[in-house]
Kinemage of the C-alpha trace (Angstrom):
@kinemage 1
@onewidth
@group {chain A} dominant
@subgroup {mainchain}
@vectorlist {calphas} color= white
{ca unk a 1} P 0.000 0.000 0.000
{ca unk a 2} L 0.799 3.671 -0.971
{ca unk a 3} L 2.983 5.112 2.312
{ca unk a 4} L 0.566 8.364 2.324
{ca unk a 5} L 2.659 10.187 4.822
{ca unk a 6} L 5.912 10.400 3.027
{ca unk a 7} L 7.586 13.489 2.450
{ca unk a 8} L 7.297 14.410 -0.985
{ca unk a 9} L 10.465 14.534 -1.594
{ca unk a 10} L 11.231 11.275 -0.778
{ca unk a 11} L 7.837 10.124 -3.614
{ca unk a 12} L 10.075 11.697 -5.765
{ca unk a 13} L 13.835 10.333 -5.091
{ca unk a 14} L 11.461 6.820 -5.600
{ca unk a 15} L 10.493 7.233 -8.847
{ca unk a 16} L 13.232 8.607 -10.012
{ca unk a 17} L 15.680 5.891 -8.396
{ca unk a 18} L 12.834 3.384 -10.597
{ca unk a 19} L 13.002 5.651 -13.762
{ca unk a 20} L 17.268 5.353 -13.443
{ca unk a 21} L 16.622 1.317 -13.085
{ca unk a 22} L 14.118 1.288 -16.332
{ca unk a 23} L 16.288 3.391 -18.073
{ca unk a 24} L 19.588 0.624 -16.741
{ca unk a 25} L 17.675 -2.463 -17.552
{ca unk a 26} L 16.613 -1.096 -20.790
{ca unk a 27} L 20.496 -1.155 -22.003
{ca unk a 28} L 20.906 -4.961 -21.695
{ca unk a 29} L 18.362 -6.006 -24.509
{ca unk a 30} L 19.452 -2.448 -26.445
{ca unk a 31} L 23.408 -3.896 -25.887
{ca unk a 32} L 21.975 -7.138 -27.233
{ca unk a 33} L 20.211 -5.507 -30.367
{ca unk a 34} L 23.157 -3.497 -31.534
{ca unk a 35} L 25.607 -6.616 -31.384
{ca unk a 36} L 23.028 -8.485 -33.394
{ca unk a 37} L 21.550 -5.883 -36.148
{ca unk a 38} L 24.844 -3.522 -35.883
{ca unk a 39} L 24.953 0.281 -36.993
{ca unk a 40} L 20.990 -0.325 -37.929
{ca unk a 41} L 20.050 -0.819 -34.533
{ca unk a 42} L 22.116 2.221 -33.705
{ca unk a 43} L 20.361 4.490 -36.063
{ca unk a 44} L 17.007 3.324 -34.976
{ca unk a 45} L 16.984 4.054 -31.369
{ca unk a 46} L 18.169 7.694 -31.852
{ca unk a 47} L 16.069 8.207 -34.365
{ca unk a 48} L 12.745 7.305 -31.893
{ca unk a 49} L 14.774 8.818 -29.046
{ca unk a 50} L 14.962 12.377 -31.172
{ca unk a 51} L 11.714 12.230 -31.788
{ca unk a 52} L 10.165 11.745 -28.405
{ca unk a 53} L 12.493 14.436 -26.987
{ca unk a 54} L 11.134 16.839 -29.757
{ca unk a 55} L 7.842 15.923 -28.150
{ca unk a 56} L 8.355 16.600 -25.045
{ca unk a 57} L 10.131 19.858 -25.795
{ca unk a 58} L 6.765 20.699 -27.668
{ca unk a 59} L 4.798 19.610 -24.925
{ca unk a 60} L 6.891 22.102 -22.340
{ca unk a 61} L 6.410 25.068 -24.421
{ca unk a 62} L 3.471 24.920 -26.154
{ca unk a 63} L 0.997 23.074 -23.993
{ca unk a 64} L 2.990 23.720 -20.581
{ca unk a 65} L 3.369 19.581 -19.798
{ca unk a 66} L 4.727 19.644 -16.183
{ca unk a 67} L 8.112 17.033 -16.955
{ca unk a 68} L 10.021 16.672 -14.162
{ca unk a 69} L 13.391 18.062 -14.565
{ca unk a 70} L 16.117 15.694 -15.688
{ca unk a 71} L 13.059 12.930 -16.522
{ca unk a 72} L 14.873 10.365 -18.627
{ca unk a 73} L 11.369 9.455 -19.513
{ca unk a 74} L 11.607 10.687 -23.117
{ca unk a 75} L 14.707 8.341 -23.359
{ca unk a 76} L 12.475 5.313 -22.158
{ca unk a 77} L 9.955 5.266 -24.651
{ca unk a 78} L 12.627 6.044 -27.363
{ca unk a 79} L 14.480 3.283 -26.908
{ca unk a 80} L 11.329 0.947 -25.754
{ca unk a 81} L 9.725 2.103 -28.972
{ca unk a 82} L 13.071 1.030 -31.060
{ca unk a 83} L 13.107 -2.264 -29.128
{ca unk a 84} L 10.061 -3.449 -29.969
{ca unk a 85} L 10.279 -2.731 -33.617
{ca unk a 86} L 12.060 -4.917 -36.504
{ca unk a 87} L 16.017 -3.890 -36.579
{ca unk a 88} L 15.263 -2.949 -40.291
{ca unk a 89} L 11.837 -0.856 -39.645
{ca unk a 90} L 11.408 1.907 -41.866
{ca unk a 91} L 12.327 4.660 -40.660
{ca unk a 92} L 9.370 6.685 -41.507
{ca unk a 93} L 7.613 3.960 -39.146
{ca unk a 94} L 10.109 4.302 -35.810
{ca unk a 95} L 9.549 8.208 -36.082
{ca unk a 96} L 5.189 7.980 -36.559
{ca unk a 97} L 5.462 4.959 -33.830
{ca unk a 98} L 7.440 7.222 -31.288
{ca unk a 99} L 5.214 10.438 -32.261
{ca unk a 100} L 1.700 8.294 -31.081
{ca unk a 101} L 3.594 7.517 -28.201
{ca unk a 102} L 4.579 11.032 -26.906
{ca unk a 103} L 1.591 12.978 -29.100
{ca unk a 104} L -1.232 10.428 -28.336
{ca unk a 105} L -0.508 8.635 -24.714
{ca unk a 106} L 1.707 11.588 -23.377
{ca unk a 107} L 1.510 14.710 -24.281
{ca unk a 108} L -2.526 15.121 -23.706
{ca unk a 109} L -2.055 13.844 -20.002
{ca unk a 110} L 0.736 16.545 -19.089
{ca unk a 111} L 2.731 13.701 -17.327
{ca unk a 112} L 4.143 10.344 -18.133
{ca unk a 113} L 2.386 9.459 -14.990
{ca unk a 114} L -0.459 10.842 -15.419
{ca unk a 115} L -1.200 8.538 -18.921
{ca unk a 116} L -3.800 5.773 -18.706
{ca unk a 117} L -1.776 4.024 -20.885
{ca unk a 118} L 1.664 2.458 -21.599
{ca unk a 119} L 2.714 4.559 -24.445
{ca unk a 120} L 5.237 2.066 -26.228
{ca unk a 121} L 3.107 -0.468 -25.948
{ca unk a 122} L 0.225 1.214 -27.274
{ca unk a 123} L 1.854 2.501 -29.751
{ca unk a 124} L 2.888 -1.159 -30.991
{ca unk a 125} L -0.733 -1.456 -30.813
{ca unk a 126} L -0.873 1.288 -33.188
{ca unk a 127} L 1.565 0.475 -35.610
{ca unk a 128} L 0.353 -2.969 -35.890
{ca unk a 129} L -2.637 -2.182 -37.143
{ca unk a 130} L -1.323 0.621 -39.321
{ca unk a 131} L 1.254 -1.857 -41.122
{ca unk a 132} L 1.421 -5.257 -39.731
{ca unk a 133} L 3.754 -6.196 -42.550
{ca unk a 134} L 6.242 -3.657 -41.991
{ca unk a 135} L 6.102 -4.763 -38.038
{ca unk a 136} L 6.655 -8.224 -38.626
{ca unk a 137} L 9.034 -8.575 -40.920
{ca unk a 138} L 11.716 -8.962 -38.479
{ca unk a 139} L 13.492 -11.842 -41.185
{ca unk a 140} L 13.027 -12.920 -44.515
{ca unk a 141} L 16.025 -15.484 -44.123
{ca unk a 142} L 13.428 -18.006 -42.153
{ca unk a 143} L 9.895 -17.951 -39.513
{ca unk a 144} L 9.845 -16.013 -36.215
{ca unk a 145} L 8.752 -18.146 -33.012
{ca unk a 146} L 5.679 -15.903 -33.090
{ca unk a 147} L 5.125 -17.275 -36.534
{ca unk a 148} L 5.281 -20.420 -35.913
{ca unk a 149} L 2.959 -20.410 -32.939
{ca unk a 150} L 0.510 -19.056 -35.584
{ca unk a 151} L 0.210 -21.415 -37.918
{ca unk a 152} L 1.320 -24.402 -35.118
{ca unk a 153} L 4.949 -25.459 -36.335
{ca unk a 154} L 7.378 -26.169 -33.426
{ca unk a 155} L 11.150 -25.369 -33.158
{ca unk a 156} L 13.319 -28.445 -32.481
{ca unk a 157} L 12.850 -30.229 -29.696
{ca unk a 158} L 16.428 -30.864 -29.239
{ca unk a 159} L 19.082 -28.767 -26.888
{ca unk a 160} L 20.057 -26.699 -29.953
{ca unk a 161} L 16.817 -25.517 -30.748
{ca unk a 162} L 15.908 -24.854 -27.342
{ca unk a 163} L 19.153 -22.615 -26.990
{ca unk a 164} L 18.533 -20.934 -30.370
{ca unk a 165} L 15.281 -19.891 -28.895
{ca unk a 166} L 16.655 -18.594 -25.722
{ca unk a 167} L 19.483 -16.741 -27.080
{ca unk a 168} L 17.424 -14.880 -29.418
{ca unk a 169} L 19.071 -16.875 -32.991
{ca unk a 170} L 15.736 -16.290 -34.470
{ca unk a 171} L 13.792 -13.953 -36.172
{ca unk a 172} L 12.568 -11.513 -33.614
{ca unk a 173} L 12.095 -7.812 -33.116
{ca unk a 174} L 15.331 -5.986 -32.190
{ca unk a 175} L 15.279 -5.932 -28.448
{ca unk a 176} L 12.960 -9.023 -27.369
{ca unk a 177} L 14.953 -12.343 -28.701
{ca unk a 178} L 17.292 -12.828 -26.334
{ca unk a 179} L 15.447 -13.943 -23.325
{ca unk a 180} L 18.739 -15.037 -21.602
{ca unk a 181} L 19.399 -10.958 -21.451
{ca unk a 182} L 15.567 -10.710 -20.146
{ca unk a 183} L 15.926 -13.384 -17.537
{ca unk a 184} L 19.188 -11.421 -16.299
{ca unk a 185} L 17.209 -8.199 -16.463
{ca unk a 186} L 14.580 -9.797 -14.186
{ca unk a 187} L 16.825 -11.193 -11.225
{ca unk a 188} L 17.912 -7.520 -11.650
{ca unk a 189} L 14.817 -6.011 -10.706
{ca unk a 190} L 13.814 -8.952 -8.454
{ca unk a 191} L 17.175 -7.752 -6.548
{ca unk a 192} L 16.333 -3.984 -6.677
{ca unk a 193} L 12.553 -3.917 -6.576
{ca unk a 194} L 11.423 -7.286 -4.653
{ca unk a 195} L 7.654 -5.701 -4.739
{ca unk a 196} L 7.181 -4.272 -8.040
{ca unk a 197} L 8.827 -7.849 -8.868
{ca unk a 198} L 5.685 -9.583 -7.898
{ca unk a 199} L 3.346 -8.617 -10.548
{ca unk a 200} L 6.086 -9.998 -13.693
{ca unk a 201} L 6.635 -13.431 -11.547
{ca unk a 202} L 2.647 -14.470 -11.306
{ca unk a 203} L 2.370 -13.569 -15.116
{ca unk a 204} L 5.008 -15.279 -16.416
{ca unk a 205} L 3.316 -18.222 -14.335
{ca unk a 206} L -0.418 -17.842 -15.640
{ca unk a 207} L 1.536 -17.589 -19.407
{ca unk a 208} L 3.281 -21.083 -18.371
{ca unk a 209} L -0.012 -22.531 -17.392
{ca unk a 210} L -2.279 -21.664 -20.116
{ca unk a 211} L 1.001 -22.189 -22.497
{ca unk a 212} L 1.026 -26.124 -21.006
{ca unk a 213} L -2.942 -26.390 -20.734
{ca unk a 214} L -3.309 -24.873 -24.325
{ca unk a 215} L -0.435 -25.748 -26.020
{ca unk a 216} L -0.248 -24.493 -30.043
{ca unk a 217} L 2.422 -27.138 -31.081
{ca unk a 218} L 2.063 -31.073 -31.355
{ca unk a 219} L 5.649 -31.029 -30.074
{ca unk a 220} L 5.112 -31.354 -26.444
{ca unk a 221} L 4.280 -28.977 -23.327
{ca unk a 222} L 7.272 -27.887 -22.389
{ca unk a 223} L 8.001 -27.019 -25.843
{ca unk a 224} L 4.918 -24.536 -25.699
{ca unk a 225} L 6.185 -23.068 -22.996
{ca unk a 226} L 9.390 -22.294 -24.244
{ca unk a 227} L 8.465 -21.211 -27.466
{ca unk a 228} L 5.327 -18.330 -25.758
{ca unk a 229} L 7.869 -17.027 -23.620
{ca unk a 230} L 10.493 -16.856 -26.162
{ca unk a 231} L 8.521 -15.901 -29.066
{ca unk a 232} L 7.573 -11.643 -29.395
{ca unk a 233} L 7.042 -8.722 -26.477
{ca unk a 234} L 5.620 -11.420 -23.660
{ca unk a 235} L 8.617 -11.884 -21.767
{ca unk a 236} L 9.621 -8.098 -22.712
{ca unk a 237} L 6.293 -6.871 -21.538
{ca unk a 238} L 6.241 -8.709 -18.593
{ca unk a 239} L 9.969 -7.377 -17.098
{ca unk a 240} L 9.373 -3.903 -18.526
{ca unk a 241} L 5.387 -3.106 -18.282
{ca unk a 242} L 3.945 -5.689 -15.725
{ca unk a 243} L 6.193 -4.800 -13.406
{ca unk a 244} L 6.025 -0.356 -13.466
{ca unk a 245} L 4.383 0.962 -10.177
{ca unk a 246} L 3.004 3.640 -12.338
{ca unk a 247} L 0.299 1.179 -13.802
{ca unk a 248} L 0.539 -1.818 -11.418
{ca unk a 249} L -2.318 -1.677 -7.993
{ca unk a 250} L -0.565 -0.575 -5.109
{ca unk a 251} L -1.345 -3.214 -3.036
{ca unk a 252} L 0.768 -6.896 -2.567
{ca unk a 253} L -1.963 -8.767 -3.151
{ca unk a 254} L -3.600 -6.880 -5.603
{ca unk a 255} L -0.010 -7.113 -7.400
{ca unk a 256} L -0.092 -11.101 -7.752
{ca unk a 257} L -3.780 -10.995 -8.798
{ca unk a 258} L -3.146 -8.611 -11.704
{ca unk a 259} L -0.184 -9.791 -13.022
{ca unk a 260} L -1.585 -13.493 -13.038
{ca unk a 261} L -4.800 -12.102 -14.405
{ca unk a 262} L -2.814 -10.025 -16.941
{ca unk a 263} L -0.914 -13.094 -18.049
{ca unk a 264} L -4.006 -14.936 -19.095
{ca unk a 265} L -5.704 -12.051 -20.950
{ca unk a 266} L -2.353 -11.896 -23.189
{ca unk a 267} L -2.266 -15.162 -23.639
{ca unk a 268} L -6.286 -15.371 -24.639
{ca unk a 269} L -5.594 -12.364 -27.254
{ca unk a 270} L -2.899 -14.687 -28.883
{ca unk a 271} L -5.092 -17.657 -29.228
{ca unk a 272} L -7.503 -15.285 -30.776
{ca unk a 273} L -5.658 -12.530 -32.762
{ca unk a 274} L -5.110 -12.509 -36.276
{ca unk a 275} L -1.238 -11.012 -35.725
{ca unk a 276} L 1.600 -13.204 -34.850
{ca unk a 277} L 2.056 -10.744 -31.774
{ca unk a 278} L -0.833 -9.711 -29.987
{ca unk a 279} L 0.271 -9.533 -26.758
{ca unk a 280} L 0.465 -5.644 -27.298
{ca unk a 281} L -2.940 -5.562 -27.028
{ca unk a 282} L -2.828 -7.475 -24.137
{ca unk a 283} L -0.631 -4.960 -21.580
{ca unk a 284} L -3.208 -2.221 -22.831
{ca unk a 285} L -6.038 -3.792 -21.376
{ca unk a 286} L -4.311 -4.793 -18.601
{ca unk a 287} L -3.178 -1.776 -17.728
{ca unk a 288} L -6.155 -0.388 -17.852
{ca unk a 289} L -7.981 -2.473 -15.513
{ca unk a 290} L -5.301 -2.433 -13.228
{ca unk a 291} L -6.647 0.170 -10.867
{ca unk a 292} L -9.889 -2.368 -9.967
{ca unk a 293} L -7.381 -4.678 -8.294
{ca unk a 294} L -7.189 -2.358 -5.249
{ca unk a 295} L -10.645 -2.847 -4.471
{ca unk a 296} L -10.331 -6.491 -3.558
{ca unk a 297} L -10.690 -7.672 -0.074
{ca unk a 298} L -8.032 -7.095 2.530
{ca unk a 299} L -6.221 -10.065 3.773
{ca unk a 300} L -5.800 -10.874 7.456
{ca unk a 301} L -2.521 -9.805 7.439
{ca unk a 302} L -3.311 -6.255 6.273
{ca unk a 303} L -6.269 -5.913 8.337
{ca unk a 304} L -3.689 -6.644 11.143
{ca unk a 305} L -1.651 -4.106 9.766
{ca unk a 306} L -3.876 -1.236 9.743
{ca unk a 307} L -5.555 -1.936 12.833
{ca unk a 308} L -1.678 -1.802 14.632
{ca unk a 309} L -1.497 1.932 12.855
{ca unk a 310} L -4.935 2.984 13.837
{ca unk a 311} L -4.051 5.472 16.734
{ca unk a 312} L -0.941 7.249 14.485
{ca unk a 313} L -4.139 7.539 12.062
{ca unk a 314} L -6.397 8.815 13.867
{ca unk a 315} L -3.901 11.157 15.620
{ca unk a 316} L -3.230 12.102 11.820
{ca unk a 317} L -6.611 12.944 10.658
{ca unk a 318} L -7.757 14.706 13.994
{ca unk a 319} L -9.119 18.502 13.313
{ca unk a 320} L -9.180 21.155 15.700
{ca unk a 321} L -12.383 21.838 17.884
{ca unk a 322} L -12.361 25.550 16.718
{ca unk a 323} L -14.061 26.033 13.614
{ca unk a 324} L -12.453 27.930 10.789
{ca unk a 325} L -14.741 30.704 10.840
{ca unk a 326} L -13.984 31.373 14.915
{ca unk a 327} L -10.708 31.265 14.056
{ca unk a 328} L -10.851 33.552 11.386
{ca unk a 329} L -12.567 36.470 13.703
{ca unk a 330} L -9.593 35.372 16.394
{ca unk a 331} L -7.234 38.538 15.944
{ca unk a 332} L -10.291 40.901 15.748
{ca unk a 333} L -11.543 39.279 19.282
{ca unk a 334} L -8.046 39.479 20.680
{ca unk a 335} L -6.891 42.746 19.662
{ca unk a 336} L -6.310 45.382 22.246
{ca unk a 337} L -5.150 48.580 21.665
{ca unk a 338} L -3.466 49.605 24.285
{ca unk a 339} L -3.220 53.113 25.349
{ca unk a 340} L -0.318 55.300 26.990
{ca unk a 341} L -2.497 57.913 28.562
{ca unk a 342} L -2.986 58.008 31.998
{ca unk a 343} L -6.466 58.004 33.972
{ca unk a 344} L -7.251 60.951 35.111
{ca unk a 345} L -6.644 60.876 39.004
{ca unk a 346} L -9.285 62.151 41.432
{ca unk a 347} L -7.896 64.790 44.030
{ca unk a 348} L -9.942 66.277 46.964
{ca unk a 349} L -9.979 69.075 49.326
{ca unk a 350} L -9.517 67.083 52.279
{ca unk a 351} L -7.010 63.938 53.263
{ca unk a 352} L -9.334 62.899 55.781
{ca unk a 353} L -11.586 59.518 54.852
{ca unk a 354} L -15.044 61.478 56.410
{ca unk a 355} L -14.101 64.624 54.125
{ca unk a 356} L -13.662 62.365 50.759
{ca unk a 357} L -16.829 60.405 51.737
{ca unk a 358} L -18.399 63.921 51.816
{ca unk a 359} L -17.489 65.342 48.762
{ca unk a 360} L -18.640 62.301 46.872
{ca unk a 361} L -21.970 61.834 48.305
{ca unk a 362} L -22.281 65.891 47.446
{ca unk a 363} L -21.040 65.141 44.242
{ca unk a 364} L -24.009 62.082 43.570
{ca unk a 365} L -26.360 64.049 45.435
{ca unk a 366} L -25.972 66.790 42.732
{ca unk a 367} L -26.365 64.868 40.001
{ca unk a 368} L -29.615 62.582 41.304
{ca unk a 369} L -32.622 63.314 39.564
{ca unk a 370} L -34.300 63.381 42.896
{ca unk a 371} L -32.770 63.253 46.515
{ca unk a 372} L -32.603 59.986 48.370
{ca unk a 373} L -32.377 61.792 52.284
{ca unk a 374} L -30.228 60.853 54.805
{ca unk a 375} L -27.317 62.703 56.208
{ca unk a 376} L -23.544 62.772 55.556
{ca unk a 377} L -22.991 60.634 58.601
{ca unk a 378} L -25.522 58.511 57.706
């Protein structure tokens, strides 16, 4: 659960210590992609990273987006954008698939944070329905796994072809082949961010289920299982998007729930879509359910929780007795002006305590309307 009553500054060394780690796993598959596609690759990425940092100049100037300062967020979705395309996309096609990104799931919002969405991934979603044959045509040397799940051909079922798959030696977009750089990305984040971590581990489990209950080869279940996680964005999606606390419920539980739940709808859009990756459309819909997940019922264990914190709470959310408007009229009740002159002092004739006594009753006596009688001794 969010920790309500830290400082902001301290919300904000968080996400940006998370946006540093995105921005550090990132590099591993982009490393990967450059020593397989070479200067390609290269060109690419900068070209996607250009344009989303002419965005979000655009954004600042224009339509007054509140960035934060130094966010390398424009330099996330560049290079997610470039990793989830073909190493020999157009490159007409990187710069319209980065500008739906920032333009479309951004730049509306005012904040990265602020976006319903996951912008790369939507804008896969985007592109592959724009030109589906431009996206997929990672190869034309031989059949991407995501191919061959399609029309229900199986890779080898010997060691080789189980390591070709895992080491990315087949057709596949330019940053999500290699899943032996993924898996090293994920014990990276399972290290760094144990609960953001939660959400990636149930999905990749509900994609291994449904992958050996519903298996798309004749090869074997293990072989299906190998070949959904290794074929496309599912593995890529699941390190990179499942696991963001910008989209992800806040809550533990709620984490495992979605990112089990979000396995299975990915995996139901690939038995069902036409592409040979749909798993784009997937992570959109999961995200945007995402924020139900919260509602689900507390567990014993964080019903013990918050009743241990309920007197800091309610020592939090106690108000003052005074009403604001009393409190308002507070200085005019309270002011005093305070003056330096001095009362005038009352002198007399006589010293004696029968003479003053006289004077006075002469004085009132004077001033009745009517006289009461009695004497000065009396």
């Amino acid at each position: 659960m969010n920790n309500t009553n830290m400082p902001q500054n301290s919300i904000d060394e968080a996400n940006q210590s998370v946006r540093v780690d995105t921005l550090l796993m990132l590099c591993v598959p982009l490393a990967v992609g450059i020593f397989t596609h070479g200067l390609v690759a290269v060109f690419n990425t900068i070209l996607s990273i250009i344009t989303c940092r002419l965005f979000t100049d655009f954004g600042k100037k224009f339509l007054h987006s509140e960035f934060p300062l130094k966010s390398p967020h424009s330099y996330i979705i560049g290079v997610t954008v470039a990793l989830l395309l073909p190493a020999a996309a157009p490159w007409w096609m990187v710069i319209l698939t980065a500008a739906f990104a920032m333009g479309v799931c951004v730049l509306p919002f005012g904040t990265f944070e602020n976006s319903p969405f996951i912008p790369s991934a939507t804008a896969l979603c985007f592109a592959t329905l724009c030109w589906p044959e431009e996206v997929f045509s990672y190869s034309s040397t031989g059949d991407s796994i995501g191919q061959m799940l399609l029309y229900g051909n199986s890779i080898n079922k010997n060691l080789v072809g189980v390591l070709e798959a895992l080491v990315g030696n087949v057709p596949s977009a330019m940053g999500t082949g290699c899943i032996l750089a993924l898996i090293g990305v994920l014990i990276f984040l399972i290290i760094r961010r144990p609960k953001d971590s939660i959400a990636t581990i149930f999905f990749i489990v509900a994609v291994c289920i449904m992958a050996s209950l519903f298996p798309r080869v004749s090869t074997g279940r293990v072989i299906s299982v190998i070949m959904e996680l290794c074929s496309g964005m599912l593995f890529f999606g699941a390190v990179f998007f499942i696991s963001s606390p910008i989209f992800a419920p806040k809550r533990t539980v709620s984490k495992a729930v979605w990112g089990f739940t979000s396995g299975i709808i990915c995996m139901l859009i690939r038995y069902v879509s036409p592409f040979e990756e749909g798993a784009c459309f997937g992570f959109v819909i999961a995200c945007a359910i995402s924020d139900y997940f919260d509602n689900l019922p507390l567990t014993t264990g964080e019903k013990k929780k918050i009743k241990a914190q309920e007197p800091y709470i309610e020592t939090e959310k106690a108000t003052t007795i005074v009403p604001e408007e009393i409190l308002d009229e507070i200085p005019d009740l309270f002011t005093v002006e305070i003056q330096d002159e001095k009362p005038e002092s009352i002198t007399f004739e006589s010293e004696s305590l029968k003479d003053v006594i006289a004077e006075e009753n002469a004085a009132n006596f004077s001033e009745a309307p009517f006289n009461m009688g009695g004497g000065i001794d009396e």
